[in-house]
N, C-alpha and C positions, 0 to 999 in steps of 0.2 A: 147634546149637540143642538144649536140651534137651526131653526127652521129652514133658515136663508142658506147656511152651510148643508144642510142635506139637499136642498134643491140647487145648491151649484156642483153640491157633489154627484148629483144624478143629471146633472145637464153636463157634467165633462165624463161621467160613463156612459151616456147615449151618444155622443162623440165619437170616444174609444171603441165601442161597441159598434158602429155604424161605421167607422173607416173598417175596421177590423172585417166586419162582415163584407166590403165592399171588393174587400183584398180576395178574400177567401173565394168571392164567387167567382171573382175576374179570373181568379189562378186555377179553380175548377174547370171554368167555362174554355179556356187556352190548354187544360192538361186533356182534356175531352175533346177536341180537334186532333192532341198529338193522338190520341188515343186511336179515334177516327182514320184517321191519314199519314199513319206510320211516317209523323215528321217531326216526332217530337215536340214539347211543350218548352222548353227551354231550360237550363240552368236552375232560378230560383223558385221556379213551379215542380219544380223534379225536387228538390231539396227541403221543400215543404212539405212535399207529396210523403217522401221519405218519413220526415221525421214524423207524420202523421195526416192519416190517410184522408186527400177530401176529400173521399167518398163518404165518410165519418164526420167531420172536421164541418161540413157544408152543410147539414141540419141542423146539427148542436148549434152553432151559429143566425141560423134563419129562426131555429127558437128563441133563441137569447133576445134578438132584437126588439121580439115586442112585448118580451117581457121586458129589457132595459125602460122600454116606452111607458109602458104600464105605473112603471116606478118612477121614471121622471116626472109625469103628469099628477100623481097622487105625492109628489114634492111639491110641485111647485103650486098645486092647487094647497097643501099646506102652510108653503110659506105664507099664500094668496092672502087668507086666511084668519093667520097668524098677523097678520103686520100691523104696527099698530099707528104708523107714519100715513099717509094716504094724500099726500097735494091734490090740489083739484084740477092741477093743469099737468099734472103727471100722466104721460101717453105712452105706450110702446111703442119702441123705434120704429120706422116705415120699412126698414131691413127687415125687421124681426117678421112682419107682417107678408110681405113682399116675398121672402122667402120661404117661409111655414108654408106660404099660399102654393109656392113652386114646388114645396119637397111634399105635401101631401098629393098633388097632381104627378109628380116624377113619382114615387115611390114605387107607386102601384102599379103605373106604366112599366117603369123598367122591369118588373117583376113578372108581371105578365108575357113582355119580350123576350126577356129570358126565357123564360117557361116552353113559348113558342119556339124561339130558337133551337133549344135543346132538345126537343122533341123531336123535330124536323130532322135531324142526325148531322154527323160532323162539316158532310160538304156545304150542306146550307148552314150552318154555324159559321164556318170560315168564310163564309159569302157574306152573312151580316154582321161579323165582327166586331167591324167599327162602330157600326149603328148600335149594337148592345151594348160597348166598351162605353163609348161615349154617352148614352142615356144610363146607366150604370152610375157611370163616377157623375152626370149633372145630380142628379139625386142626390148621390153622398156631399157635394157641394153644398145643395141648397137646405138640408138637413144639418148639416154644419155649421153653414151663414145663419141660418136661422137659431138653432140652440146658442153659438157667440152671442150675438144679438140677445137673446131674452139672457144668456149669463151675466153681462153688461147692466144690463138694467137692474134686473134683481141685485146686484152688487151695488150699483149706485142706488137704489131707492134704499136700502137696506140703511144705510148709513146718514140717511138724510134725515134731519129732525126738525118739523114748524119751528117759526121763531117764536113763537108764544113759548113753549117747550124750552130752547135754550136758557141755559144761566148764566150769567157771568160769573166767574171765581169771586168780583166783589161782593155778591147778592148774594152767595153762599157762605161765606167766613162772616158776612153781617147775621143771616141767620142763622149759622153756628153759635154764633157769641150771644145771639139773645138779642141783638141791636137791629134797629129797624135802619 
């Protein structure tokens, strides 16, 4: 497989990985209030909970993420690399940049929010709900916007060849044949 397809195939599993986890904690963080304050979590947090347990469900998850990350980085530092294309006016997007920038500043924040949150016990959880729900899912945004963005590129630089490089089909059936 080549380069470029494993580092888009580990920039759409840090994606997956990353909504997935985002889901997991929000539905923990909501079943741990019902938990708290005998008001129930809802319907699809109940059914989740069910088919398997977040108490469970919400480490395996928190693991997985940075090692998805691990393996993203060790792709695309391969593609990096690997490539054998390289323009000299070739940038990464101001997206790609703009958001990396935000999702390394959100990650750890939200993380720590939570952490606090949930420490704190269910009343002050449902007091800051919003404020975790909301720095929660910005993160998963800008972790998102950003892996798009470098997907994009890596996709487009991948297939771009210098014009020195190119052949025309005429240049090649000439030197196929032996004819200049």
């Amino acid at each position: 497989m080549s380069a470029r397809r494993v580092a888009l195939s580990a920039l759409v599993a840090l994606i997956a990985v990353h909504i997935g986890c985002t889901l997991v904690a929000l539905a923990a963080y909501s079943y741990r209030i019902g938990l708290v304050t005998h008001d129930g979590s809802g319907f699809l947090v109940e059914l989740l909970n069910a088919v398997v347990p977040l108490r469970d469900l919400l480490p395996a998850m928190l693991w997985l993420l940075p090692v998805t990350l691990l393996v993203t980085f060790a792709a695309l530092g391969r593609w990096a690399a690997r490539r054998t294309v390289r323009p000299d006016d070739e940038r990464l997007p101001a997206t790609a940049w703009t958001a990396g920038i935000a999702a390394v500043l959100l990650n750890p924040l939200a993380a720590v929010r939570y952490a606090s949150a949930t420490a704190e016990g269910g009343e002050f959880m449902r007091t800051v709900q919003v404020e975790t729900n909301l720095l929660v899912l910005a993160a998963a945004v800008a972790t998102t916007t950003s892996a798009l963005a470098v997907a994009g590129f890596v996709r487009r630089s991948g297939t771009v060849s210098p014009a020195s490089r190119r052949m025309r089909v005429d240049d090649w059936s000439a030197d196929a044949a032996g004819r200049d």
